[in-house]
DSSP file (Angstrom, degrees, kcal/mol; ACC not computed):
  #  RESIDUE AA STRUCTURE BP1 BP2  ACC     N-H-->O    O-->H-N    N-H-->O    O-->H-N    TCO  KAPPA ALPHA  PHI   PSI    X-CA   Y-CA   Z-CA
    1    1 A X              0   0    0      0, 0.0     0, 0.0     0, 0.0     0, 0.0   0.000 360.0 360.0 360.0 138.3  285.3  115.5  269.3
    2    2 A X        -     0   0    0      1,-0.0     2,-0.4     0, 0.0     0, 0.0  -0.076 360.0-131.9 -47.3 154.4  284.4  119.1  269.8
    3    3 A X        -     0   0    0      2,-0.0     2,-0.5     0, 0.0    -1,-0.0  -0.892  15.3-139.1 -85.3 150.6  282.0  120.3  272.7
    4    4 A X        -     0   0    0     -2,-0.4     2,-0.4     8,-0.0     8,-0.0  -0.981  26.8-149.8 -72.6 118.7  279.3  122.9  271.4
    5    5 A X        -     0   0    0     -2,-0.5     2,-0.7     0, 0.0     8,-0.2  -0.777  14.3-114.7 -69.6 117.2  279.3  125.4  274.3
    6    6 A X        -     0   0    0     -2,-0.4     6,-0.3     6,-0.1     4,-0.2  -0.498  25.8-111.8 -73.5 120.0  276.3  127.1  275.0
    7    7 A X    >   -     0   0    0      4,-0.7     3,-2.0    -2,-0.7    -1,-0.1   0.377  42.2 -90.7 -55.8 165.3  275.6  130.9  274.6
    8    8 A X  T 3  S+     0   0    0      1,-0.3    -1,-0.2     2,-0.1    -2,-0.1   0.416 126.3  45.3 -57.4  -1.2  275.1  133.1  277.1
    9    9 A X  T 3  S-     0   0    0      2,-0.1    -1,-0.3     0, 0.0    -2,-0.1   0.292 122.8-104.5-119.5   1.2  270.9  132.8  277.4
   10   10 A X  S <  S+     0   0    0     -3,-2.0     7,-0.4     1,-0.3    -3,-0.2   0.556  77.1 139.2 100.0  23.3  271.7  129.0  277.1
   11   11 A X        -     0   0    0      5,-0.2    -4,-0.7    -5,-0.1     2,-0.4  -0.259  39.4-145.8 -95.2-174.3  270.8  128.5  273.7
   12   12 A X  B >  S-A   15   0A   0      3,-1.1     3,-3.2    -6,-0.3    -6,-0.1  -0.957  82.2  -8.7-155.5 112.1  273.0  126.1  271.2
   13   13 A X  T 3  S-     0   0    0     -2,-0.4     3,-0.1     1,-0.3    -7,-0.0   0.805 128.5 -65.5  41.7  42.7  273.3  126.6  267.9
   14   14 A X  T 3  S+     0   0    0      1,-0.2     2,-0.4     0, 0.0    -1,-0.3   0.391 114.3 107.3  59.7  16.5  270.8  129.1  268.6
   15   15 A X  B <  S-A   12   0A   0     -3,-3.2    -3,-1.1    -5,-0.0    -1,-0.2  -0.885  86.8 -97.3-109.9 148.3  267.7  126.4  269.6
   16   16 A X        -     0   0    0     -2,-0.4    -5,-0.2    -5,-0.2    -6,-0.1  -0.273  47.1 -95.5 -79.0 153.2  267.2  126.6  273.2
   17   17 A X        -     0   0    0     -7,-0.4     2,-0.2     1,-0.0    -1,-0.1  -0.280  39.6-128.3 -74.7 171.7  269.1  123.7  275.0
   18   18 A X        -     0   0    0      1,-0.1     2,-0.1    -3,-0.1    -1,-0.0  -0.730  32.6 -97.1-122.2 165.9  266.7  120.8  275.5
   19   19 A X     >  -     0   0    0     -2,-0.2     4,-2.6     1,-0.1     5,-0.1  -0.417  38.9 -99.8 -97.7 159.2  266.5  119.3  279.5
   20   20 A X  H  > S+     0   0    0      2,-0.2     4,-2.5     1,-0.2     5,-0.1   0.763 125.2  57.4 -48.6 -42.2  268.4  116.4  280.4
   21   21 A X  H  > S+     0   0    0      2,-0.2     4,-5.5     3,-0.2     5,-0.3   0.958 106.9  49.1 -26.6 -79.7  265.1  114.4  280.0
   22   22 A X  H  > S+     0   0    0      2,-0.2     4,-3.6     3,-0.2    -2,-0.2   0.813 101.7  56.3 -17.3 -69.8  264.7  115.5  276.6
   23   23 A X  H  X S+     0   0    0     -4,-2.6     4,-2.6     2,-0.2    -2,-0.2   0.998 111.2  53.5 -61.4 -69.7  268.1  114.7  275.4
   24   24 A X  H  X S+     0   0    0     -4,-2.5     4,-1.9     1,-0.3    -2,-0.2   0.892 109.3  40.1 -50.3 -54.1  267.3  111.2  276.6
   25   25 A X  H  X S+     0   0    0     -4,-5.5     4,-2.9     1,-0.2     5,-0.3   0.998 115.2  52.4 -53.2 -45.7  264.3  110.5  275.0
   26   26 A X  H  X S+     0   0    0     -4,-3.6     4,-2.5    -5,-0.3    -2,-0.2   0.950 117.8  43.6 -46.7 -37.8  265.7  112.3  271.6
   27   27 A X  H  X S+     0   0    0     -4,-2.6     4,-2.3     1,-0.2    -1,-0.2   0.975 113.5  47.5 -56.2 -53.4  268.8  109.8  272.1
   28   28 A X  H  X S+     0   0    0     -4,-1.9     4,-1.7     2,-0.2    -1,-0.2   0.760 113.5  49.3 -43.1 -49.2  266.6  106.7  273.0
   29   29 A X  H  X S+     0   0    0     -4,-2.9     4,-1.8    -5,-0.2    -1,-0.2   0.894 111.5  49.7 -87.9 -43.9  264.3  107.8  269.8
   30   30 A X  H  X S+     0   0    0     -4,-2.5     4,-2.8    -5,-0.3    -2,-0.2   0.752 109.6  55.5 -60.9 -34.4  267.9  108.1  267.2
   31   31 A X  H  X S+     0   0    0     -4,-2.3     4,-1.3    -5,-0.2     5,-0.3   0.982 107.8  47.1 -60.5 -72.5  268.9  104.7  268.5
   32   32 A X  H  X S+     0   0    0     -4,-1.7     4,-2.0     2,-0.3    -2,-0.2   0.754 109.9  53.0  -9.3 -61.9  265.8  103.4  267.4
   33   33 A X  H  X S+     0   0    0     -4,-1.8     4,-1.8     1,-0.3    -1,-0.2   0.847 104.4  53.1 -59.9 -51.7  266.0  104.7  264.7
   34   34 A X  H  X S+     0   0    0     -4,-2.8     4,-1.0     2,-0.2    -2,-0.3   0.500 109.3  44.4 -54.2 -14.3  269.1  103.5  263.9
   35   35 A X  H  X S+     0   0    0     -4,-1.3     4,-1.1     2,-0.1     5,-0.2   0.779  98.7  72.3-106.8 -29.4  268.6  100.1  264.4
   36   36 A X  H  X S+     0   0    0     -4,-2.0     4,-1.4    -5,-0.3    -2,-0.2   0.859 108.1  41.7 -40.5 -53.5  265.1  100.3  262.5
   37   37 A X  H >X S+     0   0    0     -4,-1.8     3,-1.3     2,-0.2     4,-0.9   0.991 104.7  63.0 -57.2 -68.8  267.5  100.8  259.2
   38   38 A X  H 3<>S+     0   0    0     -4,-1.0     5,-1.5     1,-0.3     6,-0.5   0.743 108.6  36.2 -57.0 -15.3  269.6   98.6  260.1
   39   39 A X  H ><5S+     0   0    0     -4,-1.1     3,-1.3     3,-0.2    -1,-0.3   0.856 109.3  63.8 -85.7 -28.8  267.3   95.8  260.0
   40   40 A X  H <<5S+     0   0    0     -4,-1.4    -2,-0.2    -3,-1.3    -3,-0.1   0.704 116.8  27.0 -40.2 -33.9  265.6   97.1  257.3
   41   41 A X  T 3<5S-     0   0    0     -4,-0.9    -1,-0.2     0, 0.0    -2,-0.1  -0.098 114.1-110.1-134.1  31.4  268.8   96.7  255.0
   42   42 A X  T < 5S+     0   0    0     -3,-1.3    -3,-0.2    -5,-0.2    -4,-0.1   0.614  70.6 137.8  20.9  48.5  270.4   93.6  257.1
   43   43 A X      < +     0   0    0     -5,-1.5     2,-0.4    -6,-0.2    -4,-0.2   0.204  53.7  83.3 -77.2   7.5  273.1   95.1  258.6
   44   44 A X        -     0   0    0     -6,-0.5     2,-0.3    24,-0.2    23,-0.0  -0.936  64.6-146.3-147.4 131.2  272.3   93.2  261.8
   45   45 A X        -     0   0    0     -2,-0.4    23,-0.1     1,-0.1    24,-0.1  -0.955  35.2 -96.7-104.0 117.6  273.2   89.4  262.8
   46   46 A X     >  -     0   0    0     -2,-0.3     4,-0.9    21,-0.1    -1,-0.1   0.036  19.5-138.6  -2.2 134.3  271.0   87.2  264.8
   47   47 A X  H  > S+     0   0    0      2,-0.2     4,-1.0     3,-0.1     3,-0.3   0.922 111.0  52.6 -88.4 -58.2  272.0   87.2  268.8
   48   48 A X  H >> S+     0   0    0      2,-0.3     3,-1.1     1,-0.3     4,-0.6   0.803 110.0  45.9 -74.9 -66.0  271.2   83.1  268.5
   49   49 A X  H >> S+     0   0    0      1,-0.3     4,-3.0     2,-0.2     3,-0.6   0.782 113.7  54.6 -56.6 -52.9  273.8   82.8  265.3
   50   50 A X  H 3X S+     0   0    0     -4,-0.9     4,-1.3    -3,-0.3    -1,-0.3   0.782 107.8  44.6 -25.1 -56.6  276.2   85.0  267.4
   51   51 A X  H <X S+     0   0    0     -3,-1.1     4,-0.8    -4,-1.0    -2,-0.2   0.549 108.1  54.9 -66.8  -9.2  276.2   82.9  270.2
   52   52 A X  H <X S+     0   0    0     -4,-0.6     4,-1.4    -3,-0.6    -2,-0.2   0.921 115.4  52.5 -85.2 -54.6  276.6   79.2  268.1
   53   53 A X  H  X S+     0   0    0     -4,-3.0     4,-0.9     1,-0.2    10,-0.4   0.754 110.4  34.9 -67.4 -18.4  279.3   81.0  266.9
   54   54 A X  H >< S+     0   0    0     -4,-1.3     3,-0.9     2,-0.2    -1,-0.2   0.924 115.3  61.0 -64.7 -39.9  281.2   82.2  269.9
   55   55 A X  H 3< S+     0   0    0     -4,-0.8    -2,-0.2     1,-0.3    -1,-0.2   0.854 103.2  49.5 -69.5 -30.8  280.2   79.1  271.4
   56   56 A X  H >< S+     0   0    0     -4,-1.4     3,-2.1     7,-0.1    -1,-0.3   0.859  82.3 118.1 -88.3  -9.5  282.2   77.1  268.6
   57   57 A X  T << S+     0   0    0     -3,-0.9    -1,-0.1    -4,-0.9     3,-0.1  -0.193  83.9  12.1 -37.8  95.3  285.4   79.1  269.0
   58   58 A X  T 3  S+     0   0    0      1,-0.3    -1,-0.3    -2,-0.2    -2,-0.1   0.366 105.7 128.0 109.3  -6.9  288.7   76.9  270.2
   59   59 A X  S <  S-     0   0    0     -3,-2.1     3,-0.3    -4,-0.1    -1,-0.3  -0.066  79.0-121.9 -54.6-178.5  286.3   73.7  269.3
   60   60 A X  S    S+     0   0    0      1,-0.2    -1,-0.1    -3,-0.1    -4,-0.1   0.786 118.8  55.5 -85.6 -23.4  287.5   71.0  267.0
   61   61 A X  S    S+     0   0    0     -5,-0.1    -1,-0.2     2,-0.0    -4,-0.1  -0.268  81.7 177.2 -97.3  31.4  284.2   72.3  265.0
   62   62 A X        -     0   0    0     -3,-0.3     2,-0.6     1,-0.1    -5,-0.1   0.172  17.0-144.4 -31.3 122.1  285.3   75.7  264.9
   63   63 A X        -     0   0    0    -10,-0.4     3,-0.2   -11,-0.1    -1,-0.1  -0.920  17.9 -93.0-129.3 155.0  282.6   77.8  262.9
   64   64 A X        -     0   0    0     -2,-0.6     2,-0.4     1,-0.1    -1,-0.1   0.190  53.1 -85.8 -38.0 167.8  282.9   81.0  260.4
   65   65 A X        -     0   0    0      1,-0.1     2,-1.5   -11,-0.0    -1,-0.1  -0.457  54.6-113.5 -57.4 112.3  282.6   84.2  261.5
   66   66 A X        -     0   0    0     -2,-0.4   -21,-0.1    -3,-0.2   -16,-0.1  -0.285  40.6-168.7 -63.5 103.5  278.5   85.1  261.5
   67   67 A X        -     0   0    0     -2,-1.5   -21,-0.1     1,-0.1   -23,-0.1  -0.217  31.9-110.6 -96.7-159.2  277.7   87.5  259.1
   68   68 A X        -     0   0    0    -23,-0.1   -24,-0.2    -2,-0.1   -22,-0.1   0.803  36.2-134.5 -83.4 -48.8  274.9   89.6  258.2
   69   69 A X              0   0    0    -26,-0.1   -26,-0.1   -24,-0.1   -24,-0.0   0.646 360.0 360.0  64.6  37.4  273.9   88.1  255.1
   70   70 A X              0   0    0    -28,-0.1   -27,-0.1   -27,-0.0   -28,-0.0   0.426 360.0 360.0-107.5 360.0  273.6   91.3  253.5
């Protein structure tokens, strides 16, 4: 992936660069966001359903892959 370099008065794609702070919350808030959809539209599997299924791997009771249910 490319870098964007910043211009000489320090701006980026001509908006002024945002402080290290910043960038973290903005990221923190796009994560969020992201994950907000993805429940929304069930892209996302259970942690609990995830773990029954790791947990049966290499049993005699070996269980499917957990999906989504979407």
């Amino acid at each position: 992936m490319d870098t964007i370099k910043p211009t000489p008065d320090g701006s980026v794609g001509g908006s002024p660069r945002e402080t290290e702070a910043e960038c973290q919350r903005r990221l923190a808030w796009e994560a969020a966001m992201i994950a907000d959809a993805d429940i929304a539209v069930g892209r996302l599997v259970d942690s609990a359903q995830v773990k029954v299924w790791i947990d049966s791997i290499g049993t005699d009771h070996e269980l499917p892959v957990a999906f989504s249910g979407r």
